[in-house]
C-alpha positions as CSV (number, residue, x, y, z in Angstrom):
1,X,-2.3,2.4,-21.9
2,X,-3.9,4.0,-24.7
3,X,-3.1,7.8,-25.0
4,X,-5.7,9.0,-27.0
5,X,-7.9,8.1,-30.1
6,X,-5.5,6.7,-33.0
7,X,-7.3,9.3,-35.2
8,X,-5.4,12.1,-33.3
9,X,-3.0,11.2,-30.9
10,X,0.3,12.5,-30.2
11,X,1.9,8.2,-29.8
12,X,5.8,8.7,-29.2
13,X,7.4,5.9,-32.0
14,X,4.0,5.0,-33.8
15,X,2.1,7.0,-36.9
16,X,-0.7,8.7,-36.6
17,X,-1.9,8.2,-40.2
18,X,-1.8,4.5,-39.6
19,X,-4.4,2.7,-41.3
20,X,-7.5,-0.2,-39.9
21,X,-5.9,-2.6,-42.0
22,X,-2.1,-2.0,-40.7
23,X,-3.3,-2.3,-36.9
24,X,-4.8,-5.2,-37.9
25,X,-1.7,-6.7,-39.3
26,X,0.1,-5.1,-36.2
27,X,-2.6,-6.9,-33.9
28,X,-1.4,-10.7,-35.5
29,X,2.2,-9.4,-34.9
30,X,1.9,-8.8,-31.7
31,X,-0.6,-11.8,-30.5
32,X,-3.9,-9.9,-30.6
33,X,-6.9,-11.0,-32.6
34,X,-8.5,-8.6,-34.7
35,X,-11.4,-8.8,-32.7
36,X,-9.6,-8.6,-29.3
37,X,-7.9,-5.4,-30.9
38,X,-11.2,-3.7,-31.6
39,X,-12.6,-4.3,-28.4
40,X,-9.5,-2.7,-27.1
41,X,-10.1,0.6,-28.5
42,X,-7.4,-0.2,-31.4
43,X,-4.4,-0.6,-29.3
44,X,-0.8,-0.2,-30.1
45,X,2.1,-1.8,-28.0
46,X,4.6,1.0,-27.1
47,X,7.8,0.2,-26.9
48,X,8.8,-2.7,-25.0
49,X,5.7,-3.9,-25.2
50,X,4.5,-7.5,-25.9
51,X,1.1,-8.6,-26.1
52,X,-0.6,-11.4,-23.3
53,X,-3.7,-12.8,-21.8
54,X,-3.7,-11.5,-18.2
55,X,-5.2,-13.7,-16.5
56,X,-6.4,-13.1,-12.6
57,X,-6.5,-15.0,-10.0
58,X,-10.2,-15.8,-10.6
59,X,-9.5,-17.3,-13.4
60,X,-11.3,-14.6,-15.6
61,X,-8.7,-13.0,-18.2
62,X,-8.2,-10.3,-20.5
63,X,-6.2,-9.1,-23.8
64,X,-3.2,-6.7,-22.3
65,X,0.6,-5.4,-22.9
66,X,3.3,-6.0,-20.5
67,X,6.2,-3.8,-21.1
68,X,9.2,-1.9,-19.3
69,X,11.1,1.2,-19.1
70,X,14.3,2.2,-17.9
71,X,15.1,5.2,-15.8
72,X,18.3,6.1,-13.4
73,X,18.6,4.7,-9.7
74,X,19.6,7.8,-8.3
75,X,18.9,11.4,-10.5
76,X,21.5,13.2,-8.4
77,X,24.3,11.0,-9.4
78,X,26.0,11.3,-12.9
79,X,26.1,7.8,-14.2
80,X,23.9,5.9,-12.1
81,X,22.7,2.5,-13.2
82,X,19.4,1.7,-14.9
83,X,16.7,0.3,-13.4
84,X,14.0,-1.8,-15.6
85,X,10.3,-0.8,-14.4
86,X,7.8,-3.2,-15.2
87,X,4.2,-2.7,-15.8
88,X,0.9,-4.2,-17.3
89,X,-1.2,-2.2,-19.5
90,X,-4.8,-2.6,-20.0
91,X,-5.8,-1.3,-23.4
92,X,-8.8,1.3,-23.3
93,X,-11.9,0.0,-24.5
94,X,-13.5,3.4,-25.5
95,X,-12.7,5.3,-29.1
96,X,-11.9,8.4,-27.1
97,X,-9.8,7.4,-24.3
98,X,-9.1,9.6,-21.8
99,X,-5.2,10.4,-19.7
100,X,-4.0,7.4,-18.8
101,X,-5.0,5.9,-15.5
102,X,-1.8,4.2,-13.6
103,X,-2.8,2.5,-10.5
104,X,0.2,3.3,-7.6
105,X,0.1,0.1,-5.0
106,X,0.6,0.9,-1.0
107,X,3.0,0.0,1.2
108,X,5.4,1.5,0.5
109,X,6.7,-2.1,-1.5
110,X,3.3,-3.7,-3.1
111,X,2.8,-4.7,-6.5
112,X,0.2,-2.8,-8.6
113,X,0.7,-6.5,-11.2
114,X,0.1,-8.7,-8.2
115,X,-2.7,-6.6,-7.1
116,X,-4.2,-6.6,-10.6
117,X,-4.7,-10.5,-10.4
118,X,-6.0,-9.9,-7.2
119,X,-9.4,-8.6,-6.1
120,X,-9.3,-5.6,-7.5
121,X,-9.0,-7.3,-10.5
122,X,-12.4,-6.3,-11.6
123,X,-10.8,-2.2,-11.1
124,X,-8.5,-2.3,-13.3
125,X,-10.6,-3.5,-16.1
126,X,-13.9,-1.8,-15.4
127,X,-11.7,1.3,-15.8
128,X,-10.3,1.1,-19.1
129,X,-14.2,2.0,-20.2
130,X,-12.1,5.6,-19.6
131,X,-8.5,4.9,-20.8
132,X,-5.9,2.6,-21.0
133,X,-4.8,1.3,-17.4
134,X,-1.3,0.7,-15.9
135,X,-0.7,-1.6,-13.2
136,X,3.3,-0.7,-12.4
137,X,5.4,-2.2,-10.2
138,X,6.9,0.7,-8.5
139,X,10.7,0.7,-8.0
140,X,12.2,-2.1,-6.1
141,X,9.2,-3.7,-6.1
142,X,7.1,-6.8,-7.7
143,X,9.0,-7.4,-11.1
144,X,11.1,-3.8,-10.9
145,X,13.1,-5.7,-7.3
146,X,16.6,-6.1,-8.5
147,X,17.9,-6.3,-5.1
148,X,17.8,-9.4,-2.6
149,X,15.8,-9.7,0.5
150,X,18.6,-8.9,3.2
151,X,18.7,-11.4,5.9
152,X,20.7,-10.0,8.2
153,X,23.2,-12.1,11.1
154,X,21.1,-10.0,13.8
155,X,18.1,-12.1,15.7
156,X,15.5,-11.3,17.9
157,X,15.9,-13.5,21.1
158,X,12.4,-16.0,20.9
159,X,13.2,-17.3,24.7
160,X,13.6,-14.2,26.8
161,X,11.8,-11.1,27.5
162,X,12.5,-8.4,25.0
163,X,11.0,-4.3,25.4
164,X,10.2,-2.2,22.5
165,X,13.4,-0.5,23.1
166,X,15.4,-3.2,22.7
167,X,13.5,-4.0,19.4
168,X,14.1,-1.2,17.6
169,X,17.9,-1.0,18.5
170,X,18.3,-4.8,17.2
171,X,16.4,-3.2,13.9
172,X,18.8,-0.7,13.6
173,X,21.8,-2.9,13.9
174,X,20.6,-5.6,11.2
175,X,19.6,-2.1,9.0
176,X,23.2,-0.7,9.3
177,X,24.3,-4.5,8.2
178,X,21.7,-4.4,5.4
179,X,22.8,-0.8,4.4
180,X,25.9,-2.3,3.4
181,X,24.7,-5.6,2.0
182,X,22.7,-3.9,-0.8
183,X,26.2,-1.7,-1.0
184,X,27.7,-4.3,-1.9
185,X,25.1,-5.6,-4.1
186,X,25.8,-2.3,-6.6
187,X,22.4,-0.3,-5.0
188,X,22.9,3.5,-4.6
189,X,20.7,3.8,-1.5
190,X,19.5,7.2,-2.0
191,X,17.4,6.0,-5.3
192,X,14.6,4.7,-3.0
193,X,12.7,8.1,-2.2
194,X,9.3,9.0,-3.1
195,X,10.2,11.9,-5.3
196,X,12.2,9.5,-7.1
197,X,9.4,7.4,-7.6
198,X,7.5,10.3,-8.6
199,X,10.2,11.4,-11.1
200,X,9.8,7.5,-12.7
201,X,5.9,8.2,-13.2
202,X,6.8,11.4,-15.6
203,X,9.6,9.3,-17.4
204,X,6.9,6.9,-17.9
205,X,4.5,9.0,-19.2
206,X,7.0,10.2,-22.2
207,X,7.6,6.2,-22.5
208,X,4.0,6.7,-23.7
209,X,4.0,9.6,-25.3
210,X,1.1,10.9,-23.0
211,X,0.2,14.9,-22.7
212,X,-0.7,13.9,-19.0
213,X,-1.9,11.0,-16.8
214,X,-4.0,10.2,-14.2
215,X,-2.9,8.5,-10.7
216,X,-5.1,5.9,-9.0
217,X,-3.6,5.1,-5.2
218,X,-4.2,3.5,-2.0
219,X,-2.4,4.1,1.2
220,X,1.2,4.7,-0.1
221,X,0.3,5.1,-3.5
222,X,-1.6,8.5,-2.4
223,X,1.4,9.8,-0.6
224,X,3.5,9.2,-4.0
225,X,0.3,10.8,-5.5
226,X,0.6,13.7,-3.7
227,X,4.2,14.1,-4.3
228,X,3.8,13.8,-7.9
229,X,1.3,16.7,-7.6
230,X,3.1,19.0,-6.2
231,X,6.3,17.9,-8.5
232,X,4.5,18.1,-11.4
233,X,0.8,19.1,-11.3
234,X,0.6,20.2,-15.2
235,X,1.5,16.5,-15.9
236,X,-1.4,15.2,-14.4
237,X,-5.0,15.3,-15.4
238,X,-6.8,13.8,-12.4
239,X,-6.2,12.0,-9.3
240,X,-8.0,9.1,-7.3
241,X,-7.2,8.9,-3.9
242,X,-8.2,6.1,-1.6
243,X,-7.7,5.7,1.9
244,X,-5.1,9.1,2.0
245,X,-1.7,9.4,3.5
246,X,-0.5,12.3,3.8
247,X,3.1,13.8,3.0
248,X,4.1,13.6,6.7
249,X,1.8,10.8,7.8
250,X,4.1,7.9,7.2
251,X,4.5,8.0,11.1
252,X,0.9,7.3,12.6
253,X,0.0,9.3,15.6
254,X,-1.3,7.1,18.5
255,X,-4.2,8.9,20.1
256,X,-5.7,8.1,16.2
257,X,-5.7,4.7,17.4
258,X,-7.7,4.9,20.7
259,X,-10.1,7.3,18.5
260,X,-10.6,4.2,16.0
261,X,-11.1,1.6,18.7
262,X,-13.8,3.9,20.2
263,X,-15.5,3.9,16.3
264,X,-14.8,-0.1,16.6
265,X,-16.3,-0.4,20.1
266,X,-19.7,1.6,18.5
267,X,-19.9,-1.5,16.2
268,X,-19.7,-4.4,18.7
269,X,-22.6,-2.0,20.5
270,X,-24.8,-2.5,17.6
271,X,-24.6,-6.8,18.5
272,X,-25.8,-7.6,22.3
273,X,-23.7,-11.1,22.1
274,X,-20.3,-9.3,20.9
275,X,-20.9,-6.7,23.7
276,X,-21.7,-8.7,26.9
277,X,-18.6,-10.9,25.3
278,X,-16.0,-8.2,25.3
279,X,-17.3,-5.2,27.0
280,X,-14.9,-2.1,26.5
281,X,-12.4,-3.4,24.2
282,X,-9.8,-0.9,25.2
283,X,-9.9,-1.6,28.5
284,X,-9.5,-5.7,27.9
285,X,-6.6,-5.0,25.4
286,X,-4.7,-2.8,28.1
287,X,-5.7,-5.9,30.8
288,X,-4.1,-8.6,28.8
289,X,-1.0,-6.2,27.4
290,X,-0.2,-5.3,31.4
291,X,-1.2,-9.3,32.0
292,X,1.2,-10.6,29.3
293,X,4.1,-8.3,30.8
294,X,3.7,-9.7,34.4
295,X,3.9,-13.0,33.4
296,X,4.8,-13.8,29.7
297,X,3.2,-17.2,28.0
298,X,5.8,-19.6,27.9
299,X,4.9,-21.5,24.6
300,X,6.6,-25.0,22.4
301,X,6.3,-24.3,18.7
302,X,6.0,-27.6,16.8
303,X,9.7,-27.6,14.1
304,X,9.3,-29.2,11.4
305,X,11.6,-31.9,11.8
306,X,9.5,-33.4,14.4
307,X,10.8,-31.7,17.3
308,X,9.6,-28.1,19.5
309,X,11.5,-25.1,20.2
310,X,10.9,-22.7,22.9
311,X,8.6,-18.9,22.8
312,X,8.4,-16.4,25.6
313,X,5.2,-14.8,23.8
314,X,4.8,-11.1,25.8
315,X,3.3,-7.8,25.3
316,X,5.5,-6.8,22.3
317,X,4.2,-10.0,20.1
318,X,0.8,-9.2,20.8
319,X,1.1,-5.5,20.0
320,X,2.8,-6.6,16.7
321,X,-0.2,-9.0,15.9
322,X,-2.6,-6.5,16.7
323,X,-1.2,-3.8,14.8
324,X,-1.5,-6.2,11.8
325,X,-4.8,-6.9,12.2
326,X,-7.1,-3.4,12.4
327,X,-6.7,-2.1,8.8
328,X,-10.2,-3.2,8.2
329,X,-13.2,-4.4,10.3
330,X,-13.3,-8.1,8.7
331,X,-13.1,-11.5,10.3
332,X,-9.4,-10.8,11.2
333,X,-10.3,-8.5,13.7
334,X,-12.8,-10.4,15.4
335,X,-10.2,-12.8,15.6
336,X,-8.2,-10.3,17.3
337,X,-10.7,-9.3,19.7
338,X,-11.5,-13.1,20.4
339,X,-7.6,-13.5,21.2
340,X,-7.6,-11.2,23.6
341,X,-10.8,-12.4,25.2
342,X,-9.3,-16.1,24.9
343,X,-5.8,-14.3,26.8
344,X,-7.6,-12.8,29.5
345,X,-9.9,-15.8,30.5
346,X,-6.6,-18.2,29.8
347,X,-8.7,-20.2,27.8
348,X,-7.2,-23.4,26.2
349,X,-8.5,-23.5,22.7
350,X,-7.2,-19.8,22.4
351,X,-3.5,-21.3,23.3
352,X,-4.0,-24.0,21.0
353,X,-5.2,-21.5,18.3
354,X,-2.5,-19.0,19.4
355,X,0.5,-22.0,19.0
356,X,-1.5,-22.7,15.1
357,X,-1.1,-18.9,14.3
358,X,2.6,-18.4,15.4
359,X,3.5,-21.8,13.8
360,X,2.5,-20.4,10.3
361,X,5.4,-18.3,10.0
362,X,3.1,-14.9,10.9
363,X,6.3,-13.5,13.1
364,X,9.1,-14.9,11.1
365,X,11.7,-12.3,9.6
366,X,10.2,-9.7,12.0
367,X,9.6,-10.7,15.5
368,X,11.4,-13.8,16.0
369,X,14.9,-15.4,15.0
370,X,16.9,-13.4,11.9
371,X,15.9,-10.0,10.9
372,X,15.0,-9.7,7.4
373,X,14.2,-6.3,5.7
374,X,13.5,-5.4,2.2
375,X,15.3,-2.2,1.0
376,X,12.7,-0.6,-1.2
377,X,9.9,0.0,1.9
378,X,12.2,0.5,4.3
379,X,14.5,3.2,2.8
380,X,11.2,4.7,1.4
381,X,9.9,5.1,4.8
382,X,13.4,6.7,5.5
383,X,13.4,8.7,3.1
384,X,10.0,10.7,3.9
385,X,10.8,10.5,7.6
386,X,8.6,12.4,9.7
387,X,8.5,16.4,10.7
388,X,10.1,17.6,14.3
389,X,6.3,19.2,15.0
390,X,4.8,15.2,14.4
391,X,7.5,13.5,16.0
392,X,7.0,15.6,19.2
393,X,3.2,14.3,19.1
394,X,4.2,11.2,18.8
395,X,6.8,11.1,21.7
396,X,4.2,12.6,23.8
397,X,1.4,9.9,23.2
398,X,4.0,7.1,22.9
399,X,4.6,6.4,26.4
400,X,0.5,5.8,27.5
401,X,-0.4,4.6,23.6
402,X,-1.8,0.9,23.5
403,X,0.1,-0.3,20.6
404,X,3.6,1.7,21.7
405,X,5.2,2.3,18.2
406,X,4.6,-1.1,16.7
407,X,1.7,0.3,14.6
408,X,4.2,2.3,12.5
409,X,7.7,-0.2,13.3
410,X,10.2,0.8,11.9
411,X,9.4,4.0,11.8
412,X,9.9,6.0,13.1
413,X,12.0,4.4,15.3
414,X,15.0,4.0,12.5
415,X,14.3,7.5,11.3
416,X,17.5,9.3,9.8
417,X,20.0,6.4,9.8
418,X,20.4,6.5,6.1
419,X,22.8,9.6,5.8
420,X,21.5,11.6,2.9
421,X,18.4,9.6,2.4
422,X,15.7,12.3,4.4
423,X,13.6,14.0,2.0
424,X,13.4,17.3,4.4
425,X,11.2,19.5,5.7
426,X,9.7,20.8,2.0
427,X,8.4,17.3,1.1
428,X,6.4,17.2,3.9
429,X,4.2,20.3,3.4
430,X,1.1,18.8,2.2
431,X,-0.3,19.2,-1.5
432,X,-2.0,22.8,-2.7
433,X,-3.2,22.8,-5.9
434,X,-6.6,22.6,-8.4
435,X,-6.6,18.9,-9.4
436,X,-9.5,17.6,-9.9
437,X,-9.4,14.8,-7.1
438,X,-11.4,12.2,-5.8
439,X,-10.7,11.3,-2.1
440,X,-12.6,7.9,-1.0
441,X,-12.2,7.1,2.7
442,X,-14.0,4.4,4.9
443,X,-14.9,5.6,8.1
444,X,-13.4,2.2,9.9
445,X,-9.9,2.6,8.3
446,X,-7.1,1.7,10.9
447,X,-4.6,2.2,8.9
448,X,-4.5,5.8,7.5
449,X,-7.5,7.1,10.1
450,X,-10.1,9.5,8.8
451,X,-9.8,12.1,10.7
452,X,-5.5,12.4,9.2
453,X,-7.0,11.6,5.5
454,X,-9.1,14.6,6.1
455,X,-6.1,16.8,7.2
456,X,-3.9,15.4,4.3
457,X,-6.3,16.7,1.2
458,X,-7.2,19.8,2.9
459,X,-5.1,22.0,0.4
460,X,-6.6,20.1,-2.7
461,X,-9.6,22.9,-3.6
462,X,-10.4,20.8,-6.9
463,X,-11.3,17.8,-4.6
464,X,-14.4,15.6,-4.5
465,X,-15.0,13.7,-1.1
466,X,-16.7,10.3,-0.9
467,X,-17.2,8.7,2.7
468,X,-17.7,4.9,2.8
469,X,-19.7,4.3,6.3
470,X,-18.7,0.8,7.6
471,X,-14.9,0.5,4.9
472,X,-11.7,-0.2,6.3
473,X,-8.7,0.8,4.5
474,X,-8.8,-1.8,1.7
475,X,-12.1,-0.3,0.6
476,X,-11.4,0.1,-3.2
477,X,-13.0,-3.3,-3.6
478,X,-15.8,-3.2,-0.6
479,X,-19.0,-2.1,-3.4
480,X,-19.1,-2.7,-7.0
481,X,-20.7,1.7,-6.0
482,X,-16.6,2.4,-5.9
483,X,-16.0,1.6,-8.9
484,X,-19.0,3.2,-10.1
485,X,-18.1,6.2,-8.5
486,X,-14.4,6.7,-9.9
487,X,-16.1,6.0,-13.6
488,X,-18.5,8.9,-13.1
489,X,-15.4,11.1,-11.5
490,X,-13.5,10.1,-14.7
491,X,-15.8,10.8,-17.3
492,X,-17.5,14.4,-15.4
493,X,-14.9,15.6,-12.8
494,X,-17.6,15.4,-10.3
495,X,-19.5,12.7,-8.4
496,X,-23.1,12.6,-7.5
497,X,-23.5,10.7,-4.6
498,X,-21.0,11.7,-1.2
499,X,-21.9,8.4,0.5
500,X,-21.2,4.9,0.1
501,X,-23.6,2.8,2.6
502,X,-22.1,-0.4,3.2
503,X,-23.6,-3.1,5.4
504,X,-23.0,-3.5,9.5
505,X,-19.4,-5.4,9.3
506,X,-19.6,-9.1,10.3
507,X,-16.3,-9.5,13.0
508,X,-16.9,-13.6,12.3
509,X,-18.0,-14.4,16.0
């Protein structure tokens, strides 16, 4: 990240009166060419800092720094360990760079480096035509995980029925085990909460020496937006939001979910074939759910070894899969849809396709055989836990919802058995404040829903809204307009344009 112009900027550790020829000598230090360093708006490492060629997934590559900074596990706790946050800076490619933009992955638990060399690779670098940009790997996560998966002794039975109930009290057992495993492992537990995470975004602005910055997230990474916001609004220049969650929206209500199936069910109207095919998809989801809970599919998963092993797939497995599969309205959910259609008409290439998709591993670690969790999303979940008002919505629409509570699983089903770890009822009030804010949703998110997103920025009077018709929740990379958009935010504080037309979604039937 660049902070501002070398001309005048504040840089913690460097000298402003540094002259072309010293960066220059700097730049052959560190790895950079001269040239590479004057396209990159005469960078500096910071410290902890080493210069690289990123290179994406793609193939394509660019100049950049990877460095690190250490802040404390737990702030409450007088002597806690360090913990070594990594990150990937993209150098500015402007003379006047602007607050430095640091990308905050969803989950809770992605990488914002793995999602650099991803498809949003193109993001990350269009945007340092602004300012420097920081892809960081959160705590506990990507290159900052310095805890072990936990796989615990407690398995979900693959050859008899199982209930949602039963589920989540096997989830709680192997979370209590876990609990102790990381214990054991040196973690202080109540570290992973999203004002700590927050916290680690200031400490890494002094790292850089930066007046203020600017936060660029998705799902998760707007709710640990927000939270910084309301922690620390005069840190923070501007903030892009995509695809919003809200403070206490880490729990999903699910009468959202019927209200996005209806907005899915107005796309398959718009194709004649895809109608006649699947009619009212609500009502041929709640056919094969109530189908595969009279009489389960009895199934032989191919091993490895040469051998089979035994699956009772029932109503819980399919809510599971489906709850994976309606963040966006891509191929994958055609596939859905088509699986369900297969189900109901007991069709034999859908049980073949079905015994294919199970063999890949899709339910391993969290549906069948050994539970294995990962601390950092799950105590983060925890830890923002979910208000008494919301949880008594969701109890009310659990018992007639579609998906049950698989849609949120494991929350909030293992809500409050971390002692300590709940954030309370403060956190949860959603963000107030003048920000100047960018909020992109997609009209067919099913993941953070539009109508919640709406809700969640309500409070944010500095905000400008941009609806993308026909974009899921991964929508950041769905028009090269997005990016275009958050440049013009950047630059002016405003956009022109409210709408993003995208084409009529393809469901690959």
């Amino acid at each position: 990240m660049l902070l501002k112009c070398i001309e005048t900027s504040g840089l913690s550790q460097r000298t402003a009166g540094r002259s072309w020829m010293q960066a220059i000598s700097l730049a052959v230090l560190v790895g950079l060419s001269p040239q590479s360093l004057a396209a990159a708006g005469k960078a500096y490492p910071y410290a902890n800092e080493t210069a690289f060629r990123f290179t994406a997934a793609s193939g394509e590559s660019t100049d950049a720094f990877r460095g690190f900074f250490l802040v404390p596990e737990n702030r409450q706790r007088a002597g806690s360990r360090l913990l070594k946050l990594h990150y990937v800076r993209f150098p500015a490619t402007t003379a006047q760079p602007g607050a430095p933009i640091v990308y905050l992955a969803g989950g809770p638990g992605g990488s914002g480096i793995h999602t650099a060399k991803g498809r949003r690779y193109p993001l990350f670098t269009g945007l340092t035509a602004q300012a420097d940009v920081i892809a960081l790997d959160q705590r506990g996560t990507g290159l900052s995980a310095d805890m072990p998966v936990c796989q615990s002794k407690v398995a979900v039975p693959t050859k008899q029925r199982i209930d949602e109930q039963q589920f989540a009290a096997l989830h709680r057992q192997a979370a209590a085990e876990c609990q102790q495993f990381w214990q054991q492992q040196g973690a202080d537990l109540l570290g992973y909460t999203t004002v700590q995470n927050a916290l680690d975004l200031d400490a890494l602005r002094q790292h850089l020496g930066a007046d203020k910055l600017t936060l660029w997230g998705i799902s998760y990474g707007t709710h640990l937006a927000l939270a910084a916001s309301k922690l620390m609004p005069e840190r923070l220049d501007k903030l892009v939001l995509a695809s919003v969650e809200g403070l206490d929206q880490t729990v999903k209500l699910p009468a959202e979910t019927v209200l996005y199936l209806q907005r899915v069910q107005q796309l398959i109207a718009l194709d004649p074939a895809l109608q006649a095919r699947f009619g009212d998809i609500t009502v041929l989801m709640q056919q094969v759910l109530t189908g595969l809970d009279r009489q389960p599919l009895q199934l032989r998963l191919a091993q490895a070894d040469g051998s089979s092993r035994s699956f009772l797939f029932q109503r819980l497995h399919l809510q599971i899969l489906t709850s994976m599969s309606l963040a966006d309205p891509n191929p994958r959910l055609g596939q859905l849809l088509q699986l369900y259609y297969g189900l109901k008409t007991q069709s034999a290439e859908t049980k073949t396709a079905l015994l294919e998709l199970l063999q890949s591993g899709v339910l391993d670690g969290f549906a069948a055989g050994p539970i294995a969790l990962q601390m950092m999303p799950l105590l983060t979940d925890i830890a923002s836990g979910i208000s008494e008002t919301r949880l008594a919505q969701y109890q009310q629409q659990h018992s007639t919802a579609l998906l049950g509570g698989m849609l949120n699983f494991p929350m909030p089903q293992l809500n409050n058995t971390v002692a300590g770890l709940d954030l309370g009822a403060a956190f949860r009030q959603e963000a107030t404040h003048a920000i100047p804010t960018l909020v992109l949703s997609g009209t067919l998110d099913g993941r953070t829903y539009l109508a919640e997103q709406q809700q969640a920025v309500a409070g944010l009077s500095a905000r400008q809204q941009v609806t993308v018709r026909y974009a899921g929740h991964n929508l950041l990379e769905s028009s090269p307009q997005v990016l275009a958009t958050i440049q013009q935010f950047l630059s002016t504080g405003k956009v022109k344009q409210p709408l993003i037309e995208l084409p009529v979604p393809q469901l690959g039937l």
